[in-house]
N, C-alpha and C positions, 0 to 999 in steps of 0.2 A: 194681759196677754195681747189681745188688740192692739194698744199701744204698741207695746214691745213689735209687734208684727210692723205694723204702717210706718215703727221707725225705723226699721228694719229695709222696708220693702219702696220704704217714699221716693230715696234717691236712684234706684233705677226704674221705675215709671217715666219717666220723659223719654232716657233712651230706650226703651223698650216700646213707645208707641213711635218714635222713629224708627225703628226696626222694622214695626209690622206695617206703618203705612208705604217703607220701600216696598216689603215683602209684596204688599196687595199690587203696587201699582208694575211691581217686573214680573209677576206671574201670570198673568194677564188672563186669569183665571176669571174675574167677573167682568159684566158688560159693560159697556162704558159708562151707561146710566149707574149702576149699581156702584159701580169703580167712583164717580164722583161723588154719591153720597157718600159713600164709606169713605171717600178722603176727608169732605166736609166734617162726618162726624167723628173723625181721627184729627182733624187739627183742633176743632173745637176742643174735645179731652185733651189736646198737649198744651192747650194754651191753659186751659184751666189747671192742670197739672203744673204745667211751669210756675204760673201766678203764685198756684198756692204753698208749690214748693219754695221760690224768691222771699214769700213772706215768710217761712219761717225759718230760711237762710240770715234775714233781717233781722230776725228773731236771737238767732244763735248766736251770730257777731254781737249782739251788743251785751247777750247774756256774759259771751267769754269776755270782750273787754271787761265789761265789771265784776268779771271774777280774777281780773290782773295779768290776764294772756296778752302776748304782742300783738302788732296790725296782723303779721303776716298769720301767725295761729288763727285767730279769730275769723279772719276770712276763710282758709279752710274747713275751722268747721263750719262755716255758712255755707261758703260752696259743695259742701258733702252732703247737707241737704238736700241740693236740688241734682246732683248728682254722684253716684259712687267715693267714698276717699279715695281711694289711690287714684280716680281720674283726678278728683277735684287737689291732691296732690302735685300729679303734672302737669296741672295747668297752670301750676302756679308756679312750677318748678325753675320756668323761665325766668319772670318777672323777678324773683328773688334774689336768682343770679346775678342780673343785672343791678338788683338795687345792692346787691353783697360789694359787685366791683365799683361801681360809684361811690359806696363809701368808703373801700379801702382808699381808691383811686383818689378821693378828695381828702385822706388822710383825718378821715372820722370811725373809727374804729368802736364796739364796744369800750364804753366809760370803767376805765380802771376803775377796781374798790374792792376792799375789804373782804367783797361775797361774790369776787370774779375771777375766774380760775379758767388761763387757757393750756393748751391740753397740744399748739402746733408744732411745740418747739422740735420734735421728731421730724419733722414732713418738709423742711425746707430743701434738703438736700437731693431727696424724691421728685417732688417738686419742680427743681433745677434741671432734673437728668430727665425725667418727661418731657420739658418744656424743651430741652435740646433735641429730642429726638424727634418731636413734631414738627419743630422747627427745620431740621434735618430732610426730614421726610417732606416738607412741604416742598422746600427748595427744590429735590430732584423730579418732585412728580410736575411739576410748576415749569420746572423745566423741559420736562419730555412733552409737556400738554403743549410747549411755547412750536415748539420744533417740529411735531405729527402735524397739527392745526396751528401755524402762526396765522396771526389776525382774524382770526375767529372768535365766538364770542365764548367758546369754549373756557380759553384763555382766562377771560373775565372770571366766569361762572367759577372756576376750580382755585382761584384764587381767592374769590370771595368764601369761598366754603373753607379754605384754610385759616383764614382769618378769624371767622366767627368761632372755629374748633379751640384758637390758639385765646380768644376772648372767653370764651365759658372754660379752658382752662385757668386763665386767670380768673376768674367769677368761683369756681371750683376753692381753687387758695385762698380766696378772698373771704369765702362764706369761715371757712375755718378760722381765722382772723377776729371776724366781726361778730362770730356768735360762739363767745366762750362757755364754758359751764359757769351758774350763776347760783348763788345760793341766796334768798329772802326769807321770808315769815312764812312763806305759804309751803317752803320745803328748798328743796336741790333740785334744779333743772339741766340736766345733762346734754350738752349738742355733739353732733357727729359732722358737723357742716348743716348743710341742705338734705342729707340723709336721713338723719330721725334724731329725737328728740323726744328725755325718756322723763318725764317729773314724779318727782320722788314726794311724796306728801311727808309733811315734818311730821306728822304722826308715826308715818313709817318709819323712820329712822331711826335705831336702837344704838348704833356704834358706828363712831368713823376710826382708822387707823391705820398710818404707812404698813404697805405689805405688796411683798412683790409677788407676783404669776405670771409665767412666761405665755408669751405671746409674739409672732411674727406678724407685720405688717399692719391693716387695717382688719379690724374684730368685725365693723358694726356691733348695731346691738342681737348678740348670741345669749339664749338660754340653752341651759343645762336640766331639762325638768326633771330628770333622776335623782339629780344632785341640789335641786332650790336652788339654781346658782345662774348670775348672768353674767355676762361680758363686753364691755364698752372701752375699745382700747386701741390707743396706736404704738404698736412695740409692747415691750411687755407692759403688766397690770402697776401702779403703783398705790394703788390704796382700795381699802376694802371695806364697803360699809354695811353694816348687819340690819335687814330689813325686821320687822314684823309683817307675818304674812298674812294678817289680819287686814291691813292696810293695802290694796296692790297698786302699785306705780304705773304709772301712767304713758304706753308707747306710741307715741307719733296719734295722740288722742283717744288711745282704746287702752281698755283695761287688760292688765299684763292677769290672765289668770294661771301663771304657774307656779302660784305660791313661795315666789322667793325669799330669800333666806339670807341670801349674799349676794353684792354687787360688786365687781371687780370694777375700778375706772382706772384713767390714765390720767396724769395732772403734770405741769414741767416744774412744779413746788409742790413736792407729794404733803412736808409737814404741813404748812400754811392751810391745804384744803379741808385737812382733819381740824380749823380751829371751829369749824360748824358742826354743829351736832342738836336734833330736835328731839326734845322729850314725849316720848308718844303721849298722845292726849287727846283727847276730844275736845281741843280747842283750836285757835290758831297760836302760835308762838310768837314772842314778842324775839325782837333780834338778838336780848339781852340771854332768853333763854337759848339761845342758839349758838355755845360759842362752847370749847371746849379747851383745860388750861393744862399746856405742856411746861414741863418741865425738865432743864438738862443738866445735867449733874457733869461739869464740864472736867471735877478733878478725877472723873473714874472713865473720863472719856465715851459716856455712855448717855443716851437719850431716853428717855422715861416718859411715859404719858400720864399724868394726872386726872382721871375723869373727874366729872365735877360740873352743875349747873350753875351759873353764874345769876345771883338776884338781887338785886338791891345792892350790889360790890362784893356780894360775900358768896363765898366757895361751898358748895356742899355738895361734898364727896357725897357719894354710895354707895 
């Protein structure tokens, strides 16, 4: 319980003695003598708070790389140590973007294969008509800044700000691009961009299967707890995978506790994503166990799914 508390409680300790040594120093409640001991012994605990939190930030990064997380995962959960997720999120929010558009931009994209499923093929056209209308929008405001304040540095400033909006839109399109859903041994790892990112442990995974659910626009990741039911989707759902709720999936690094049951996602090759499938197990799965074999019966015009674990080249149904 301790534990659980300090790991709970670790990452807001730092901002929190920044808070209270503002607090002491704008109230001007004690005297000055008093005022500078208590700042002394208020930096001294931030420093030591920082330090110790850094070290098990260090800690954490290297635990997640060697549990198979990217740079960029891994660093958050380090940085969540020494501060809140969702800040140590935002902070990182940037960098990200930028590293999304330099490699679209250098035309390095997520490595095609077998257990890489992108999900943008909806979003170009979206995309385009944002992109014209900021575009749009920039030009006239650009122009009235030029005309109220010519030669001022006004000019500069609102230009520069339409630029950077029109670069983290690209960075935006870019993330979608570079981080498609991927499937390995350790399970299914679902992306939304730079948004969240949902891992499915291969234990969890009971069934994969094309099935449509309607859906308008961008889902994010939506649960349903009445229903065990979640939602990851651009446009409507194209496939459906049956959780064990024994197992909970993993969002944006926390434990999903609403016992789901069903995962609706979106794929631009609904079959292809269904050829993954993990046999719940108290192991890790090898890739071989991870594949599931369709079948099309092309004289009745009609598509059939064959379940079935794949071992040693041999089929066994169940």
């Amino acid at each position: 319980m301790i534990a659980r508390a300090a790991h709970r409680i670790g990452p807001w300790l730092t901002p929190a003695l920044v808070v209270v040594e503002l607090a002491l120093v704008a109230s001007g409640l004690l005297s000055m003598r008093n005022a500078v001991v208590a700042g002394l012994v208020i930096e001294a605990a931030l420093w030591v708070a920082v330090l110790s939190r850094v070290v098990e930030g260090a800690r954490r990064f290297r635990a997640e790389r060697a549990g198979g997380f990217d740079r960029w995962a891994a660093a958050e959960a380090g940085l969540a140590a020494v501060v809140p997720r969702p800040i140590a999120r935002f902070i990182l929010l940037e960098p990200r973007l930028w590293a999304c558009l330099l490699s679209w931009a250098l035309r390095r994209p997520a490595p095609a294969g077998p257990g890489t499923f992108r999900y943008d093929r909806g979003l170009g056209w979206v995309f385009l008509l944002v992109l014209a209308l900021v575009i749009a929008e920039g030009a006239v405001v650009d122009g009235v800044v030029a005309l109220v304040a010519p030669g001022t540095e006004w000019v500069w400033v609102v230009l520069g700000v339409h630029l950077y909006a029109l670069a983290m839109l690209l960075a935006l399109r870019a993330s979608f691009v570079t981080r498609p859903h991927l499937l390995d041994d350790s399970g299914l790892h679902l992306r939304d961009g730079l948004f969240a990112q949902v891992d499915v442990p291969a234990t969890a995974i009971v069934d994969a299967r094309p099935a449509r659910r309607a859906n308008v626009g961008r889902s994010g990741f939506k649960t349903v707890p009445a229903e065990h039911t979640a939602l990851l989707a651009f446009g409507d759902a194209t496939d459906v995978v049956t959780l064990d709720p024994d197992h909970p999936v993993i969002v944006n690094g926390r434990p999903c506790t609403d016992g789901l049951t069903t995962l609706w996602v979106s794929v631009d090759d609904p079959v292809p994503f269904c050829t993954g499938r993990a046999k719940p197990s108290r192991r890790p799965l090898s890739a071989s166990e991870l594949k599931l074999v369709f079948t099309a019966d092309v004289r009745k015009g009609e598509r059939s799914l064959s379940r079935g674990y794949l071992t040693s080249g041999r089929c066994h149904p169940h």
